[in-house]
N, C-alpha and C positions, 0 to 999 in steps of 0.2 A: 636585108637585100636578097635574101634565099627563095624568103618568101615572093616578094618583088617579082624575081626573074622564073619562078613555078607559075606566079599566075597570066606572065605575060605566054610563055611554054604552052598552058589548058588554054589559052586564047586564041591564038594560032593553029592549036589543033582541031579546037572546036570549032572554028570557022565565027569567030569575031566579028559582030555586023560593026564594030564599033568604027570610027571613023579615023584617017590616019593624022589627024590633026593630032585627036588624044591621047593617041600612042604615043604619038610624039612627044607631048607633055609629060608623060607617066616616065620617060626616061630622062627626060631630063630635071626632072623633082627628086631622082633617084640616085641618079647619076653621080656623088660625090666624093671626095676623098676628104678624109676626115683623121686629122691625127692628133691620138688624144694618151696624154704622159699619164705614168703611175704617181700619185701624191702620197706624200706623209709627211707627219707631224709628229714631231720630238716631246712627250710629255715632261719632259725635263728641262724646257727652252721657258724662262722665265722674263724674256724683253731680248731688246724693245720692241711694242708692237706699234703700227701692223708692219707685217713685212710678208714679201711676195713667196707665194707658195707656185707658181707656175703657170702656164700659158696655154689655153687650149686651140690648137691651131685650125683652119678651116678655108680650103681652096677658093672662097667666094667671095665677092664681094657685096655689099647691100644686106648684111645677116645683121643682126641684132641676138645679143645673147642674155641668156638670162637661170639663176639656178634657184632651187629651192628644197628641201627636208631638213635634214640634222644639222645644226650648226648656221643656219639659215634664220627658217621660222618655225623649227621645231625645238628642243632641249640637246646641247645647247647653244640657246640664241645666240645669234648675231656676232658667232667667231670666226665663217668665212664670207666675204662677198667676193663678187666677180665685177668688171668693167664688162657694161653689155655692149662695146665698140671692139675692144680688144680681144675679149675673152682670158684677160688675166685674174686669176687667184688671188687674195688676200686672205692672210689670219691678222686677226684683229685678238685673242687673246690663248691663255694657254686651255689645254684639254687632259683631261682626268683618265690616264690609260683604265683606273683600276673601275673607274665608271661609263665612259665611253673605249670601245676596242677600237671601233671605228666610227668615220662618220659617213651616211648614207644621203646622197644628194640626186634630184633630178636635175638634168640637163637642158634646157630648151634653146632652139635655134629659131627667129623669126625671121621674114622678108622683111626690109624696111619699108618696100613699099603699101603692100599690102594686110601685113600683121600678122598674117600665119603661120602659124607653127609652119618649118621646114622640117627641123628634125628631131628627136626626145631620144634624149640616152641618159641612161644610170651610171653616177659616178663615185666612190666609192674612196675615202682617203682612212689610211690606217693612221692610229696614235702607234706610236712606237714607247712599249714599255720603258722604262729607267728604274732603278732601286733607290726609288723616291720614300718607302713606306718600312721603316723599322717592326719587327715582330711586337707586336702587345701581349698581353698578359688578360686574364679572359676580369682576375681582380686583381685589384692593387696589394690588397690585403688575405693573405689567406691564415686563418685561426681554426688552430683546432685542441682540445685537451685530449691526450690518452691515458691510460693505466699507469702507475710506475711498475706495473705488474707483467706489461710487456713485453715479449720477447724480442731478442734480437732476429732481423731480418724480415718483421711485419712491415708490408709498407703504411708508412703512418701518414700520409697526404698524398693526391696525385694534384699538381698540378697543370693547364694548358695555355701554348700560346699560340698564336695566327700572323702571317704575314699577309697582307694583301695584295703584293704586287705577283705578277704571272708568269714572268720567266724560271724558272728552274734554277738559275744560281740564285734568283734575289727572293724566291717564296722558300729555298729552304734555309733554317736556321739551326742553332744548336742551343743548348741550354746546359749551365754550368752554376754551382753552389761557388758564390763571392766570397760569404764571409760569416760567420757563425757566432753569435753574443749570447752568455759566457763563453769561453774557451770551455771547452765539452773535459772529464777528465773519466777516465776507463769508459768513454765514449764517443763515437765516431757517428756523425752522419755523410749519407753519401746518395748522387742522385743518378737516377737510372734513366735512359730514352733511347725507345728503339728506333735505327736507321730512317729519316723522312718520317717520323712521328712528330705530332704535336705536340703528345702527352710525357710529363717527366713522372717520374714517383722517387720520393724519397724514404730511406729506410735511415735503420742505421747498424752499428752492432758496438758493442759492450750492453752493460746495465744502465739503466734507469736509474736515479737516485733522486728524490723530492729532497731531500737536505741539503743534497749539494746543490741544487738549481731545481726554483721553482719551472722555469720556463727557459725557452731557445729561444734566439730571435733568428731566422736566416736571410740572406740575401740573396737572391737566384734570378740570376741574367741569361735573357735571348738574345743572339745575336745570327744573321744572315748572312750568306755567303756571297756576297753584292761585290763589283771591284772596291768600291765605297762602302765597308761594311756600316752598316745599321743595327743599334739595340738596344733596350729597354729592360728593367729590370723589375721584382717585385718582392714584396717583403713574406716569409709565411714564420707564423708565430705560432709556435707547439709548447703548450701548458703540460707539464707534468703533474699528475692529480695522484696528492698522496694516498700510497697506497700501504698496507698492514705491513713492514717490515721490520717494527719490533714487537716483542712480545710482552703484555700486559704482565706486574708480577705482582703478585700480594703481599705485602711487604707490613702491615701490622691490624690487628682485630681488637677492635674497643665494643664496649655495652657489658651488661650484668652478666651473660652467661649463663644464669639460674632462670630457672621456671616453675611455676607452682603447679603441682600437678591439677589435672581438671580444667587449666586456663588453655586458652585458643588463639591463634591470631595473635601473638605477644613477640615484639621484636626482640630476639636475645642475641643479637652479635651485628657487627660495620665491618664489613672488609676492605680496609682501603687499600688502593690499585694504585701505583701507578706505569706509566706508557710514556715511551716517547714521540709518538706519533702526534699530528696535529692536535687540536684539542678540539673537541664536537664532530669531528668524522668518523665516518663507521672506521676506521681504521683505529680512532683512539676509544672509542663507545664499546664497554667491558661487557659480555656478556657471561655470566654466571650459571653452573652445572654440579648440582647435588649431582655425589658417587654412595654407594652403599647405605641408603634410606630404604630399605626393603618395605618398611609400614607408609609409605610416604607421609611421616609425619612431620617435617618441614616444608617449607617453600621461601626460595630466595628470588628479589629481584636488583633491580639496577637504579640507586638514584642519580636523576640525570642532570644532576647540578656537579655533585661531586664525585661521581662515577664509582662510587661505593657499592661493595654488593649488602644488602638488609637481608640477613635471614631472620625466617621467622619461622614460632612454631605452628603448624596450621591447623593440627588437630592435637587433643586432648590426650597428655601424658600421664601415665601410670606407675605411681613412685613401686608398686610392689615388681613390678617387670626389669627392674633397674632403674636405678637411681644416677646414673650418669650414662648421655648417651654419645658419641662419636660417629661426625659425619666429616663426608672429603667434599671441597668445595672446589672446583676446576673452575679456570677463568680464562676465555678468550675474545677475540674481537667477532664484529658485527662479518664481516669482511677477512677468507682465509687469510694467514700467513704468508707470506712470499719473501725470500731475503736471495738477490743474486750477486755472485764474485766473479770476475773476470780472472782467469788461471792465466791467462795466454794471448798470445796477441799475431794474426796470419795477417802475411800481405795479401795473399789471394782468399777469399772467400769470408767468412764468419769468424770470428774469435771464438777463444777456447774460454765458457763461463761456468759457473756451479752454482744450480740454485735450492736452495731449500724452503719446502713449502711443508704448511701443514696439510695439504690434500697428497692423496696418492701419486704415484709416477714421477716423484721428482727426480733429478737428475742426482741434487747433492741431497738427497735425504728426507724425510718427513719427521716432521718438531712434535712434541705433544705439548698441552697446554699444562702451563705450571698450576699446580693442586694445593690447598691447604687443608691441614684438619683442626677440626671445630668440637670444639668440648663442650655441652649444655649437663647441666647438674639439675636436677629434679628433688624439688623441694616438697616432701611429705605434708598433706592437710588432710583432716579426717573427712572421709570422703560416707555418702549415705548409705546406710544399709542394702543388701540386696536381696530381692526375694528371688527364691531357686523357682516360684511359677506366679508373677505378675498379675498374671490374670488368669480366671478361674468360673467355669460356667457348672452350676450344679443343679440339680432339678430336686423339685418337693411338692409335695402334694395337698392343692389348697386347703385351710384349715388346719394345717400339721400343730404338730402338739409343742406347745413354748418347752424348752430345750432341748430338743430334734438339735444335734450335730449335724452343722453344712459340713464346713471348711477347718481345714489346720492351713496358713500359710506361716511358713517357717523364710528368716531372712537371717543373714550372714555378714559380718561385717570386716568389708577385703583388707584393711586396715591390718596388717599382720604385728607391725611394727609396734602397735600399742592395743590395750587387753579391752576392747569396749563391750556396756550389755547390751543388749538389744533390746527393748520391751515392745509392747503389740499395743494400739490404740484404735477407737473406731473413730474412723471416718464420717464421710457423709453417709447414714441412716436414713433418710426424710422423715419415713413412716416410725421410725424407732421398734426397727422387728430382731436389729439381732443386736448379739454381744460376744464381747472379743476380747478372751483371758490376757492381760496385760505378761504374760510370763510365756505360754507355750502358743499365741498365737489362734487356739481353736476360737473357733465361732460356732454360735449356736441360736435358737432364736429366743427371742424373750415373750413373744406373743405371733398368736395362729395371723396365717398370709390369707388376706384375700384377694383373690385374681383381680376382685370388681373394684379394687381400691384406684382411687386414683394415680397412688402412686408407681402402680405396676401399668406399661406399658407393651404391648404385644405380648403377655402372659412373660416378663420380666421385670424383676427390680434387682436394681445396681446398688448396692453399699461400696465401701472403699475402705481399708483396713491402713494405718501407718505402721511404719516400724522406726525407733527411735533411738539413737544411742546416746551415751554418756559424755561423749567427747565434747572439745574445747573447739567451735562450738559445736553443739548439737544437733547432726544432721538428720534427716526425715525423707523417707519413702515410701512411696504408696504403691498398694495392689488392690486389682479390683477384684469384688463377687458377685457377679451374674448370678442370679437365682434363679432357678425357670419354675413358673409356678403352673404346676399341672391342674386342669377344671373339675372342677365335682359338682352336681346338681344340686347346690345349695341353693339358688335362687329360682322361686314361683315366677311364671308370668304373671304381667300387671298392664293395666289398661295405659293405654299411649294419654289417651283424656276419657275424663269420667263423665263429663256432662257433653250434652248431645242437645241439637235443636233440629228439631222437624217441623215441617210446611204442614198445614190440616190441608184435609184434602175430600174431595170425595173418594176416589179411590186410595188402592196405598200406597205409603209413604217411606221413602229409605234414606238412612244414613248410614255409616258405616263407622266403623266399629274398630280399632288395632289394638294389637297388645306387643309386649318385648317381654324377651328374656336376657339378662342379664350375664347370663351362661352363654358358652359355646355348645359347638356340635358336642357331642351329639344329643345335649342336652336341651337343645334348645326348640323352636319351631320348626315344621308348622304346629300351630296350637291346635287345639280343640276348643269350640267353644261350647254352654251350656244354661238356656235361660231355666230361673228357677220360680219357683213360686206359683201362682196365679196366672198365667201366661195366655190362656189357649181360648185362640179366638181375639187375642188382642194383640201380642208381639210373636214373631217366630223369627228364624238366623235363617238367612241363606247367602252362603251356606253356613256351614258347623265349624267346619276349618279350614284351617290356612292361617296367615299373619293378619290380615284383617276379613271381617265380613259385614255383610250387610244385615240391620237392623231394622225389621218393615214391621210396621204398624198396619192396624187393621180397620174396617170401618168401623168397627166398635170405640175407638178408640179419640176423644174429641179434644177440644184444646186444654192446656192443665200441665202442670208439672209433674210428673213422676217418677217414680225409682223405682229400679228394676236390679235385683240380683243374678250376676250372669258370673258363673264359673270359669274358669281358662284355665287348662292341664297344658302340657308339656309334651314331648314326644318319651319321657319317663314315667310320665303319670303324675307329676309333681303338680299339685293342683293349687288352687287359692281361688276366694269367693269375692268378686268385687261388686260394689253400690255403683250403677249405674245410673246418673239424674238426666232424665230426658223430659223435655220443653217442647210443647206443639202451639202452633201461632201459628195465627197468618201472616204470610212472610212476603215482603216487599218482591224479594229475588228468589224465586222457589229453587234455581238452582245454586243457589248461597242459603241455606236457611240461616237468621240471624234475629233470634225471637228477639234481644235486647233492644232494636232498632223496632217502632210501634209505624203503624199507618196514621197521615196526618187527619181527622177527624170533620177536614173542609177549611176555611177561611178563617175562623176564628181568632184563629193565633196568628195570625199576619195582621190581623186591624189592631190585636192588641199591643203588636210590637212597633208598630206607626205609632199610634196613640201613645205610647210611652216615651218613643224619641223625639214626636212634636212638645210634650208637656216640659220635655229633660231641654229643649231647644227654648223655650218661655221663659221655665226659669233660671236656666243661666242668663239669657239677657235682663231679667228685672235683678239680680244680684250683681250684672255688672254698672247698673243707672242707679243702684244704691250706696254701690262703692265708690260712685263719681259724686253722691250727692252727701257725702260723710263729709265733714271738714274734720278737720288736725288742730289741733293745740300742743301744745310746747309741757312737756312734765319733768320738772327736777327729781332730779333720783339723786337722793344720797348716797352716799359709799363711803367706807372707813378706809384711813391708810393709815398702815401699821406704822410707829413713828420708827421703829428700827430699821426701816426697809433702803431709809435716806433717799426718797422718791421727791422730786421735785413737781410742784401741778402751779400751772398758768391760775390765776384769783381774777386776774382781767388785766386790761391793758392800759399802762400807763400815755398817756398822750399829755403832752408839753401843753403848755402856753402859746399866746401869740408873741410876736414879738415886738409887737406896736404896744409904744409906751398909752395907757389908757388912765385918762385923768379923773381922777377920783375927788369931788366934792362932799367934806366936810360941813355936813350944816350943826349952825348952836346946838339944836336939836339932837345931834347925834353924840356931839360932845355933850351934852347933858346926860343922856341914856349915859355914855362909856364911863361917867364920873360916878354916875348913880349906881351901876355896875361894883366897880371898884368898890365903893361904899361898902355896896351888899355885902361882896366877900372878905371883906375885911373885918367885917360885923361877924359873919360866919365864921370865919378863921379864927376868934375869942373868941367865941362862947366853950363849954366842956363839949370834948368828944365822949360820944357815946363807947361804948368795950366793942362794939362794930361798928368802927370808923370806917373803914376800908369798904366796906361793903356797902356802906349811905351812898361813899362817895361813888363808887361804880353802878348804884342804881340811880345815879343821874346823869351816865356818862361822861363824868368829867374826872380826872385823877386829881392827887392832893396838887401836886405840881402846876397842874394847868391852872387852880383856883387863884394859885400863889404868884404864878405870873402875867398873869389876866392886866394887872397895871401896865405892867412894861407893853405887852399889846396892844394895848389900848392907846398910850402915850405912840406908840408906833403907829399906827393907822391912823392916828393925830398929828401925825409931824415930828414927834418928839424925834429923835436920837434913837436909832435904835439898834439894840443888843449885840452882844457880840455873833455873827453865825443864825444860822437860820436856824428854825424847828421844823421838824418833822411829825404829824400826829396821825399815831397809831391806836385805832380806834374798833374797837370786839364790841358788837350791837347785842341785846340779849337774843339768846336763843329764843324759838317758839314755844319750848315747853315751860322757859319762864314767865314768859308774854300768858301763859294759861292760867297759868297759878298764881301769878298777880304778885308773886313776892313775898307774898303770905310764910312763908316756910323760916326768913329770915327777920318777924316780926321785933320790936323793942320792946322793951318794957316802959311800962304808962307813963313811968316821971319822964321820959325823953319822946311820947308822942309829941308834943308840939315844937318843939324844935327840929324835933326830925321832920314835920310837916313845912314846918317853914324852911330848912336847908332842902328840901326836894322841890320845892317852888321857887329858891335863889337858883337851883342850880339849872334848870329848864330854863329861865330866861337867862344865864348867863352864857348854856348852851347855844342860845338860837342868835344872843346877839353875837358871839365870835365863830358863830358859821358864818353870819351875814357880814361882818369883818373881813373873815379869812376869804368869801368867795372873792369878794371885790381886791382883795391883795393878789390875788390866784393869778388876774387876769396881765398882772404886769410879770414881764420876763426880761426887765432890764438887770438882773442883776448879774456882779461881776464874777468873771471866774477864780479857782483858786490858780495860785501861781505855786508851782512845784517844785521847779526848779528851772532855770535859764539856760540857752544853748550853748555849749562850752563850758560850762563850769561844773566842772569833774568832781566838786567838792559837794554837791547840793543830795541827797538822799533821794532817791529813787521811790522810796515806801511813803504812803499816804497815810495824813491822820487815823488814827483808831476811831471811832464814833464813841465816843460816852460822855453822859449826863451826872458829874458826879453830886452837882446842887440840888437836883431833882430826887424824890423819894419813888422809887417806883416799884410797889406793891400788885403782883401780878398774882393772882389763883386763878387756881386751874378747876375745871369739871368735867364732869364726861363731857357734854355738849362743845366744847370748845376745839374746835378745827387744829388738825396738828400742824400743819405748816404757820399756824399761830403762836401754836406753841414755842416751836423750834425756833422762829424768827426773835421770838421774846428771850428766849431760853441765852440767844446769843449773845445779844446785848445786855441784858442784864442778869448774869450766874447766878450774883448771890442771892438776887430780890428774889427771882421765880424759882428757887434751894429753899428760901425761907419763906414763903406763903405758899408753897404747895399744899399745909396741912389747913389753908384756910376755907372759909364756907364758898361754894358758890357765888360767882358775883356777878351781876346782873348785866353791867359793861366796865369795860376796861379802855384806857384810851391812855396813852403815855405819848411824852413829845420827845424828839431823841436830835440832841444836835448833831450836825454831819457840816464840817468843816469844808467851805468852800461849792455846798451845793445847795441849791433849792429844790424842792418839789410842789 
């Protein structure tokens, strides 16, 4: 309105062309009275809603009203509206002091007739706080472990809490300890908070104790000063972490005690501990402290199973230094000592405590750690000789004369205790130059040093001398002898190489020339050289000296091998004449001359090395179309087997029968032959045998037995009935060397030529007719099996016939030619036959039939 009425003021002053119509308008748009209430809201009014917040009033009529910001259609929504007739207030729900303070709204007034804004005012409704919001706690839980080593009056936690609401009585609050789990005993906690502070801290006063209580549990409430107080509580849990309040004590020492002298690193003694403190914290974990080891010849540690201290010895004991030694062994924890007492007990301030610690500045005192002593006994062993100078460098002059005195090394034996000798031995010699009196030690040499020997290196050689005692057992120590062998010009230069190749040339020719001396300074190069002989006009040196020179040939001088005598002295004069062989050629590489290597003479030798590999190419292929066109044959090789060797060999392979029965016709004819047969040998079988029966009989292949049952065969292959069991016939054909000599060896005598003639002709046809018999029987395999015994019956023998022929005569000899698995197979079946005609002659064939029970072949 201020405004309003200033610009109508500058209007009127300034001479306003404006018209009075408008003026007129402008105050009455202005013109109003407007009366508008202060609003608020209870943030404590919980229903029912809506309910009327108040009425804004307005002198006019035809206004239309309308509001809009906070609480409207800003946050938060849709908790006031207004009637745009009336201009009354609504809340429709409640409001958050501690989130909205207030709420901020525009006002608008419209004409109804026309729509226009009349008038815009800001309206403003306060929430009215309430002690809606109890104090919180920032956690629920609050955890913490201390010391038990802690004193009284630390604070050992701070806790905080918060109110949210805004007034002054309901944001402040107090904080107060509820309730403490265990009952605390010579301890008190107690909580601190200054005036409108948030923050509490609690401490406490008495002692600590892990034994008596692992942990506290506490209860600790905020509450607000509201007329309606408010409050919340929250837990804090303080872990007592044990701490060193007893003292570790050594309480017994087990192991041997004893040590041998010269041993190292050998456990001799267990210290067992024990602690009441937990077990595996630095509070209960022993730590162990040698006292009075001046040589530090112990060391102890801690085994951390059973908290035992291991001493041991760590360096090498010396029985003659004493024979028992005593050490003190202190034992404490990982973590000082602490033990606190409560003396006294104030209402106001701290308690009266007394603590004792093992660190400085305790109040009740400082502890020391409890000690033991330890006894180790050192057990005497003959320990090795000492030499008073180990090692030993002495100089001699090369060539020295064999028994020149180096060295005396004299050795001692510390062994007080028992009487030992000591004797002297040599060592390593390589070269074998000295010796070394077994009694006083001296060394001397047995033959002259040469510097140039191999086995002196940088004008030194090493021997090594022992020294040995008597004792149980026999110990051994070494000293060395450096020998430093001084130079003498006993060694001539000599040529590096003696033979030499030169290029021919038109002009001259050089090679070069070295030589060595085997000496040092100052015996040694540069040399002098010096050609000898015939020389001039053919070879000259340039130069003369030095370590090598040049060797120049002359024109005179053409291709050819030569020798040339060339001197080399010394820078002493120590002189020596060498043979020099020098070679002139024309040389592939003038600057490599290398006479052994020739010039190739043109092509020749290239056609002839073709020519050789095309001929070498020929005749291997006509040696491989002769190897294609060889054929192969088959050659029996004989080979002996020892019979003792019991070697089994394959003869060939037996193959069966068919098993289709095959019908065999009999004609008259055949039975005629088999009757005529019969005849024969039964004609044969009377007449007189000759004094070599045996031997007729097997130079016709047939045995006396086969003659004698030749009926019943026959009668068999005829129909007849036949025998009990089948035969088997084993048949030895004559070797070849009897087939040569025609048998001649085994002749008769004249009165029995004819009969022997004619049994050698019965027996060939009796042979051929019972092959011709036997093949046609071969072909039938109807015969039946033997039966052994029957399923179930427990009583029937398990073991098979034996095989023997005791009707049968069978007369077997033997001769070298006769196959040994012939032997042996005969030897089996019949003992006593082939026992008694071993001593008989050669036989030409042997053929025996052997019954075998229940089988054919």
């Amino acid at each position: 309105m201020g405004n309003i009425q200033l610009s109508l003021f500058m209007m009127l002053c300034f001479g306003s062309n404006s018209s009075s119509s408008q003026m007129s308008q402008i105050l009455q748009r202005h013109k109003r009275n407007w009366i508008i209430d202060s609003f608020f809201i209870n943030e404590s009014y919980n229903g029912p809603f809506p309910y009327s917040l108040g009425r804004i009033h307005i002198e006019k009529n035809f206004i239309l009203f309308q509001i809009e910001g906070q609480g409207v259609n800003d946050e938060p929504k849709g908790i006031v509206r207004i009637n745009e007739y009336t201009g009354e207030l609504t809340v429709y729900g409640p409001v958050d002091h501690e989130k909205f303070k207030s709420l901020k709204l525009k006002f608008l007034a419209r004409n109804k007739a026309s729509g226009l804004v009349d008038t815009r005012l800001s309206i403003e409704i306060t929430i009215i706080d309430e002690n809606d919001n109890a104090p919180k706690f920032d956690m629920e839980i609050y955890q913490i472990t201390i010391e038990e080593s802690t004193t009284q009056g630390t604070d050992v936690i701070t806790i905080k809490a918060t109110d949210e609401d805004d007034s002054e009585r309901n944001h402040k609050f107090d904080l107060r300890i509820v309730s403490i789990t265990p009952k605390p005993q010579d301890l008190e906690f107690y909580l601190t908070q200054a005036p409108g502070s948030q923050f509490g801290r609690i401490s406490f006063k008495g002692c600590l104790d892990h034994e008596t209580a692992e942990k506290y549990t506490i209860i600790v409430e905020a509450k607000d000063r509201g007329l309606i107080q408010l409050s919340s509580s929250c837990t804090v849990i303080i872990n007592i972490k044990d701490g060193n309040n007893h003292l570790p004590l050594i309480t017994k020492q087990t192991g041997p005690a004893t040590v041998k002298e010269g041993q190292e690193n050998v456990l001799v003694k267990r210290l067992q501990v024990t602690d009441g403190d937990t077990k595996g914290t630095e509070a209960w974990r022993a730590r162990f402290q040698i006292q009075g080891d001046a040589n530090d010849d112990f060391n102890i540690t801690t085994d951390a199973d059973t908290n035992e201290g291991l001493l041991y010895v760590k360096k090498q004991l010396n029985f003659e230094l004493g024979r028992v030694r005593n050490v003190s062994v202190a034992v404490e924890n990982e973590i000082p000592f602490h033990s606190c007492k409560v003396e006294s007990r104030n209402a106001i301030g701290l308690w009266g405590v007394s603590i004792t610690s093992s660190s400085t500045g305790a109040s009740g005192g400082r502890v020391r750690p409890a000690t033991s002593t330890v006894t180790v006994t050192v057990e005497d062993v003959n320990e090795p000789p000492v030499f008073d100078q180990p090692n030993k460098v002495v100089h001699v002059l090369e060539n020295a004369h064999p028994g020149q005195f180096l060295w005396k090394f004299t050795a001692t034996d510390p062994d007080v205790a028992s009487v030992n000798t000591v004797v002297y031995r040599k060592g390593r010699d390589p070269a074998g130059l000295v010796k070394v009196d077994r009694a006083t030690g001296n060394i001397t040499l047995v033959k002259a040093i040469d510097r140039e020997s191999r086995y002196v290196k940088d004008n030194m050689y090493v021997a090594s001398v022992c020294a040995v005692d008597n004792g149980k057992p026999p110990m051994t120590s070494t000293a060395t002898l450096s020998v430093y062998v001084a130079d003498e010009n006993d060694n001539a230069p000599f040529l590096n190489a003696s033979v030499v190749d030169m290029c021919r040339s038109d002009g001259a020719s050089r090679a070069t020339v070295t030589a060595v001396d085997l000496d040092g300074e100052p015996y040694g190069g540069p040399f002098t050289f010096r050609l000898l002989g015939d020389v001039e006009g053919k070879w000259k040196l340039d130069p003369e000296q030095g370590y090598s020179v040049r060797l120049v040939k002359e024109n005179a001088v053409y291709s050819g091998r030569f020798e040339l005598s060339l001197e080399v002295s010394d820078l002493q004069g120590k002189a020596a004449v060498h043979r020099l062989a020098v070679t002139v050629c024309s040389c592939l590489d003038a600057a490599q001359p290398n006479c052994r290597v020739r010039k190739p003479r043109g092509s020749a030798a290239g056609h002839a090395a073709a020519g050789t590999i095309i001929l070498s190419i020929i005749l291997f292929a006509g040696l491989l179309l002769l190897a294609f066109m060889v054929s192969c044959k088959k050659k029996s090789v004989k080979f002996d087997i020892e019979d003792s060797a019991q070697h089994l060999i394959k003869f060939n392979t037996e193959q069966l029968g068919t098993d289709c029965e095959v019908n065999v016709v009999v004609s008259d004819t055949y039975r005629e032959n088999a009757q005529s047969i019969q005849t024969a040998a039964q004609v044969i079988m009377k007449q007189p045998q000759p004094p070599y029966s045996s031997t007729d009989r097997e130079m016709c292949g047939v045995a006396q037995h086969d003659v004698t049952n030749t009926g019943n065969f026959v009668r068999q292959s005829m129909g007849a009935s036949p025998a009990s069991g089948a035969r088997t016939r084993l048949e030895r054909r004559p070797s070849a060397r009897e087939n040569m000599v025609g048998h001649k060896k085994y002749s008769h005598p004249a009165k029995y030529k004819d009969i022997t003639a004619l049994r050698h002709q019965a027996c060939l046809r009796i042979n051929k007719k019972l092959n011709l018999l036997q093949a046609a029987e071969a072909q039938r395999g109807d015969y039946a099996p033997r039966v052994y015994a029957e399923e179930g019956d427990a009583g029937t023998s398990d073991e098979l016939d034996a095989i023997s022929n005791p009707d049968s005569s069978f007369n077997l000899d033997f001769n070298e030619d006769s196959d040994v698995m012939f032997h042996k197979l005969a030897s089996m079946c019949m003992p006593s036959q082939t026992t008694a005609s071993s001593d008989s002659p050669p036989p030409t064939a042997t053929s025996a039939t052997i019954p075998v029970k229940g089988h054919k072949t």
